[in-house]
C-alpha positions as CSV (number, residue, x, y, z in Angstrom):
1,X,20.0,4.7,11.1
2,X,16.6,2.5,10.5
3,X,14.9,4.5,11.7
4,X,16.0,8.3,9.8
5,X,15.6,6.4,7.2
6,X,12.1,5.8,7.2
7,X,11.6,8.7,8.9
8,X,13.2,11.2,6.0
9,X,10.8,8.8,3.1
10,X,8.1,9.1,4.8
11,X,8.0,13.0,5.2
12,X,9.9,13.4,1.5
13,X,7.9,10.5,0.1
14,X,4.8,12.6,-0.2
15,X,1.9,10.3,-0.3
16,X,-0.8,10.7,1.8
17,X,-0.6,7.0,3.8
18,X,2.8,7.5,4.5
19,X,2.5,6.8,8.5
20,X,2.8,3.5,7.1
21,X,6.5,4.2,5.7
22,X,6.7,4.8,9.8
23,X,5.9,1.5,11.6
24,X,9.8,0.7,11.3
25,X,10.6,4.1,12.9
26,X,7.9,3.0,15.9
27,X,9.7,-0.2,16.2
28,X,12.5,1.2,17.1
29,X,11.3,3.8,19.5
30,X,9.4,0.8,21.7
31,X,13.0,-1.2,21.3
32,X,14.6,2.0,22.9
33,X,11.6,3.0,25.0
34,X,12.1,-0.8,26.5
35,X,15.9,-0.3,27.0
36,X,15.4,2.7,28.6
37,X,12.5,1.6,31.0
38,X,15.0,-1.5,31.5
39,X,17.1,1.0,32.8
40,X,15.4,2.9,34.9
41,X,13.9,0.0,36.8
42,X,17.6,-1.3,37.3
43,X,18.2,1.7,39.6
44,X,15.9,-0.3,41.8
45,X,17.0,-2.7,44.0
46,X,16.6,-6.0,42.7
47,X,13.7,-7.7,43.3
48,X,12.1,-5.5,45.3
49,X,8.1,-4.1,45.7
50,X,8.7,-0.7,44.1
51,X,10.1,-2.6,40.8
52,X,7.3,-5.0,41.0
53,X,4.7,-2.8,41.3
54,X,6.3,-0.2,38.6
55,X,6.5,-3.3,35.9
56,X,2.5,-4.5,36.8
57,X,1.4,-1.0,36.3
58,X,3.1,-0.6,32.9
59,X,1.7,-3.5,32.1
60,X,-1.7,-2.7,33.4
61,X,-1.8,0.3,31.4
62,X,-0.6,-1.2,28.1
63,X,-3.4,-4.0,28.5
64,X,-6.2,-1.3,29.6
65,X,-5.5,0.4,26.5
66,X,-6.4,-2.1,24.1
67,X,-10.3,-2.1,24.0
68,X,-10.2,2.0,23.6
69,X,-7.5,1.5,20.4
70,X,-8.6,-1.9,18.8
71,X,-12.0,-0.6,16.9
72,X,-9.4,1.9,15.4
73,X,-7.3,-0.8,14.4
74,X,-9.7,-3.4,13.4
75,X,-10.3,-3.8,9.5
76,X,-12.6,-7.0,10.3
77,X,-15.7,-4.8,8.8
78,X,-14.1,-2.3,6.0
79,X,-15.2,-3.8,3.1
80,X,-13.9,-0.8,0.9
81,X,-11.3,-2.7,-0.8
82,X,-13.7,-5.9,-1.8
83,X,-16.1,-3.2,-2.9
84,X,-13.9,-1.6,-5.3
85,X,-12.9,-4.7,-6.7
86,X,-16.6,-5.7,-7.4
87,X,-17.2,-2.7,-8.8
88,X,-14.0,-2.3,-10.9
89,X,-14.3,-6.4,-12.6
90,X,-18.3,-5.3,-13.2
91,X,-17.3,-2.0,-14.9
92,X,-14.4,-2.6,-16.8
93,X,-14.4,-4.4,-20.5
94,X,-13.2,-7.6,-21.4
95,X,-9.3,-6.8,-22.6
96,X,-8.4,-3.9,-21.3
97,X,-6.0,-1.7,-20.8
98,X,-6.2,-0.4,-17.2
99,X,-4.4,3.1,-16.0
100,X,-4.3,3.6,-12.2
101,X,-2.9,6.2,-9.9
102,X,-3.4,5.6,-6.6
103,X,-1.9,3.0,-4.6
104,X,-5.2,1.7,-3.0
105,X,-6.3,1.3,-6.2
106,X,-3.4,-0.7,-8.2
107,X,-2.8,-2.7,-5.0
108,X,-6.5,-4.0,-5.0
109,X,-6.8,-4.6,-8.5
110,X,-3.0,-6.1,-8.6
111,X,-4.6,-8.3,-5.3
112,X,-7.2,-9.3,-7.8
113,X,-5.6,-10.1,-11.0
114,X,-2.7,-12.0,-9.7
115,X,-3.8,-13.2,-6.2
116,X,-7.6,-14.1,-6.7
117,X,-6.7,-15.0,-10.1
118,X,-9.7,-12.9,-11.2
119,X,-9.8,-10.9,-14.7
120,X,-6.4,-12.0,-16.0
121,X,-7.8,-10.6,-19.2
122,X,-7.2,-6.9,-18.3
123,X,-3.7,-5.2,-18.5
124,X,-3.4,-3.1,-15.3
125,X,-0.8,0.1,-15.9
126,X,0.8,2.0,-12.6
127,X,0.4,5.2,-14.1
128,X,3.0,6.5,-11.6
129,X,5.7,4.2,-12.5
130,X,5.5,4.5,-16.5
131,X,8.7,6.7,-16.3
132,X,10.5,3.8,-15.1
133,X,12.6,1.2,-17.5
134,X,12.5,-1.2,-15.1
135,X,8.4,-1.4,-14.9
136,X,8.1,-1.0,-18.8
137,X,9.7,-4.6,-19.1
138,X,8.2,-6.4,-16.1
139,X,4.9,-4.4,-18.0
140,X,5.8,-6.2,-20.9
141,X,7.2,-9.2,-19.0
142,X,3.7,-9.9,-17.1
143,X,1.4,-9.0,-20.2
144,X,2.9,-10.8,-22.9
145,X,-0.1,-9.6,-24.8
146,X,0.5,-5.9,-25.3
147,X,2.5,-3.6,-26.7
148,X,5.1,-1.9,-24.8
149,X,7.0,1.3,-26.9
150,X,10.0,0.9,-25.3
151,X,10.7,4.8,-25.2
152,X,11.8,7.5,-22.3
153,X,9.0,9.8,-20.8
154,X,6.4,7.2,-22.1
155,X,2.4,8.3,-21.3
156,X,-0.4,6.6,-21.0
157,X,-1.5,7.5,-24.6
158,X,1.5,6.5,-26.0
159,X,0.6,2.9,-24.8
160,X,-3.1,3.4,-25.2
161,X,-2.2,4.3,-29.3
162,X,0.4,1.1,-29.2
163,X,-2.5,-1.2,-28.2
164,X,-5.2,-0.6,-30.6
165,X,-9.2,-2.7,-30.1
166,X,-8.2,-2.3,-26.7
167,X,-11.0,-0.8,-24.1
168,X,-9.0,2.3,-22.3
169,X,-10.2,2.9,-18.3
170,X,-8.6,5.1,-16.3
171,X,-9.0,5.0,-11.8
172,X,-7.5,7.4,-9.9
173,X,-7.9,7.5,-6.4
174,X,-10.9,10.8,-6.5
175,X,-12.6,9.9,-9.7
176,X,-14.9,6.9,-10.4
177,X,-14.3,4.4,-13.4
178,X,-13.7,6.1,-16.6
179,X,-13.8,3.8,-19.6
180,X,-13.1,4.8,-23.4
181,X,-14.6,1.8,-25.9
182,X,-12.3,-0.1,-28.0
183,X,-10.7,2.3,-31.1
């Protein structure tokens, strides 16, 4: 059940990283792939050379593996996420109000703000979840500071106009930094 779960949001979900929506549905293919190797090896007689030998080479070939799949999986040296940060707190105005789309994006600047306690100056805005009553107040909630219209269908220049002497800037996951001086 897990596992159509995850399997039906990350197909319908529609975001282009949504493999990751999959690791569960993984997870519970090795738990059944185990089982059913389990099984298989309990046709066996117990104990005995053919089981053995069967269970080292699965082994063997899980552990010969890793070297060929762990520069794939190793994020030790992508610095892409620190870089956009760097760029983003040099770039951006003092006070702003900040309108992402792009998960990589709000998720490295939300890793900024709140976790490297860095710029706690700038108001950062999910574009994607304005539509949402539930993000408007935490919005409001987390930046006491700014004005949130408390309306339905609510657009990122409805809360740009609410928010006036504020620095606009707008990141989307293909366009660089666009920032719009204070009105």
């Amino acid at each position: 059940w897990m596992g159509m779960v995850f399997l039906l949001f990350a197909i319908f979900y529609g975001s282009y990283d949504s493999q990751v929506n999959l690791l569960p549905v993984w997870l519970a293919f090795a738990i059944w792939l185990a089982y059913g190797l389990q099984d298989l090896l309990g046709l066996l007689p117990e104990r005995s050379k053919r089981q053995t030998a069967i269970a080292g080479l699965l082994f063997a070939a899980v552990m010969l593996r890793i070297p060929f799949i762990f520069s794939s999986v190793d994020a030790s040296k992508d610095f892409r996420a620190q870089d956009f940060i760097e760029q983003a707190m040099q770039s951006i105005p003092r006070n702003s109000l900040v309108f992402v789309d792009g998960d990589e994006q709000i998720f490295s600047l939300w890793y900024a703000q709140f976790g490297l306690k860095q710029r706690t100056d700038m108001a950062i805005v999910a574009e994607g979840l304005l539509p949402y009553k539930w993000y408007l107040e935490n919005l409001q909630y987390t930046y006491t500071d700014i004005n949130v219209p408390q309306r339905e269908h609510l657009q990122p220049s409805d809360l740009a106009a609410a928010n006036p002497g504020r620095a606009i800037c707008y990141i989307s996951r293909d366009e660089p930094i666009v920032c719009v001086p204070e009105q």
